[in-house]
N, CA, C and O of each residue as an XYZ file, in Angstrom:
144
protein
N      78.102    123.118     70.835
C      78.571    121.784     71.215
C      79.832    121.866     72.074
O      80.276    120.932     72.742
N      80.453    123.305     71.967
C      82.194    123.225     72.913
C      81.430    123.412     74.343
O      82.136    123.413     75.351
N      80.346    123.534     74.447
C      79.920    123.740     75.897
C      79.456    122.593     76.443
O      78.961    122.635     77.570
N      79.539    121.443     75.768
C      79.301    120.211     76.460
C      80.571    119.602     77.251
O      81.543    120.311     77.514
N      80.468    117.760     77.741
C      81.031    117.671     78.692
C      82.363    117.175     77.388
O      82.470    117.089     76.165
N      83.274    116.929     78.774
C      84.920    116.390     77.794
C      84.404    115.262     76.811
O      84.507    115.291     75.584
N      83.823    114.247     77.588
C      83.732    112.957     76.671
C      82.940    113.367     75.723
O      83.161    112.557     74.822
N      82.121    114.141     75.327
C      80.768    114.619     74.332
C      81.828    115.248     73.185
O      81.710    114.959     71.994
N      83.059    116.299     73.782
C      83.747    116.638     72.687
C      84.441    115.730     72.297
O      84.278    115.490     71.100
N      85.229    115.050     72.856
C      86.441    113.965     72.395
C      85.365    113.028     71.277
O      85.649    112.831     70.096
N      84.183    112.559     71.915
C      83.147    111.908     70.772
C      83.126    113.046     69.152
O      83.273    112.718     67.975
N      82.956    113.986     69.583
C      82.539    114.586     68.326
C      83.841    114.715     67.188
O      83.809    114.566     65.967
N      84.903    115.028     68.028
C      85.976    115.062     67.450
C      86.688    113.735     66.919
O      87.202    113.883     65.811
N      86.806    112.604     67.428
C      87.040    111.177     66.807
C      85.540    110.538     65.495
O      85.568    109.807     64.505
N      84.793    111.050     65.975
C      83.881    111.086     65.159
C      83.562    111.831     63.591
O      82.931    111.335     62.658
N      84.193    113.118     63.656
C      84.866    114.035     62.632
C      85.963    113.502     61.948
O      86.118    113.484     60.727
N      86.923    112.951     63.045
C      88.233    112.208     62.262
C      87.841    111.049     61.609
O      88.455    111.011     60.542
N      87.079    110.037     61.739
C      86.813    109.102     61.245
C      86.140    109.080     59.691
O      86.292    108.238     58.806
N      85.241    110.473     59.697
C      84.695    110.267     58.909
C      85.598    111.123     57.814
O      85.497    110.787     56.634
N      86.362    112.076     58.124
C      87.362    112.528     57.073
C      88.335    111.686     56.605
O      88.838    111.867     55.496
N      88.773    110.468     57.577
C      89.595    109.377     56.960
C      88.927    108.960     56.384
O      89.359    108.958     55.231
N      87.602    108.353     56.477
C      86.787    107.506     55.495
C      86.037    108.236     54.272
O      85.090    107.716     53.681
N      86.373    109.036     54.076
C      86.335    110.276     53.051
C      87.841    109.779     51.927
O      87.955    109.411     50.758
N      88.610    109.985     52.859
C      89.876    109.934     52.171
C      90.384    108.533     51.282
O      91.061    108.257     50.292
N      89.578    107.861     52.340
C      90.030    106.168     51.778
C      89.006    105.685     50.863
O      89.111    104.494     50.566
N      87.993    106.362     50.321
C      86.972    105.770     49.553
C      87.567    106.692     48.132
O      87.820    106.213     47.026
N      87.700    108.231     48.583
C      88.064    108.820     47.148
C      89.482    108.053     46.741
O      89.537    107.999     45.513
N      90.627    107.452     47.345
C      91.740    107.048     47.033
C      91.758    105.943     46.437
O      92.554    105.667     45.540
N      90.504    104.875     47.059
C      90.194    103.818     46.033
C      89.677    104.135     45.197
O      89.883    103.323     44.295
N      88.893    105.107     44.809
C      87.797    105.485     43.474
C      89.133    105.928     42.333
O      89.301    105.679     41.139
N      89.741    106.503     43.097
C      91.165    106.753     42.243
C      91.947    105.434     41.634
O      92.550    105.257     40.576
N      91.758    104.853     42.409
C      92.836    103.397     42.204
C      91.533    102.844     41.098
O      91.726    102.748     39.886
N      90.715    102.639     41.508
C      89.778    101.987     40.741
C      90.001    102.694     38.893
O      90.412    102.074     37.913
N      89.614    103.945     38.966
C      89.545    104.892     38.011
C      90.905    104.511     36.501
O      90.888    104.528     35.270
N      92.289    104.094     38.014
C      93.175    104.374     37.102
C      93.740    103.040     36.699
O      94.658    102.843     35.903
N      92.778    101.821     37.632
C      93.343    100.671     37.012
C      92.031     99.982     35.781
O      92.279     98.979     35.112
């Protein structure tokens, strides 16, 4: 995939970030949830 064009990586990479934030923000509520 690093052999594709700029915009194909910048996609893959905001695309990676998004989904590790939305990783982060679902386990942090499951936490909040858990502990309230």
């Amino acid at each position: 995939m690093a052999t594709g064009p700029l915009w194909q990586r910048i996609a893959w990479f905001v695309a990676i970030w998004f989904a590790s934030v939305a990783a982060l923000a679902v386990v942090a509520f499951a936490i909040r949830l858990a502990i309230l």
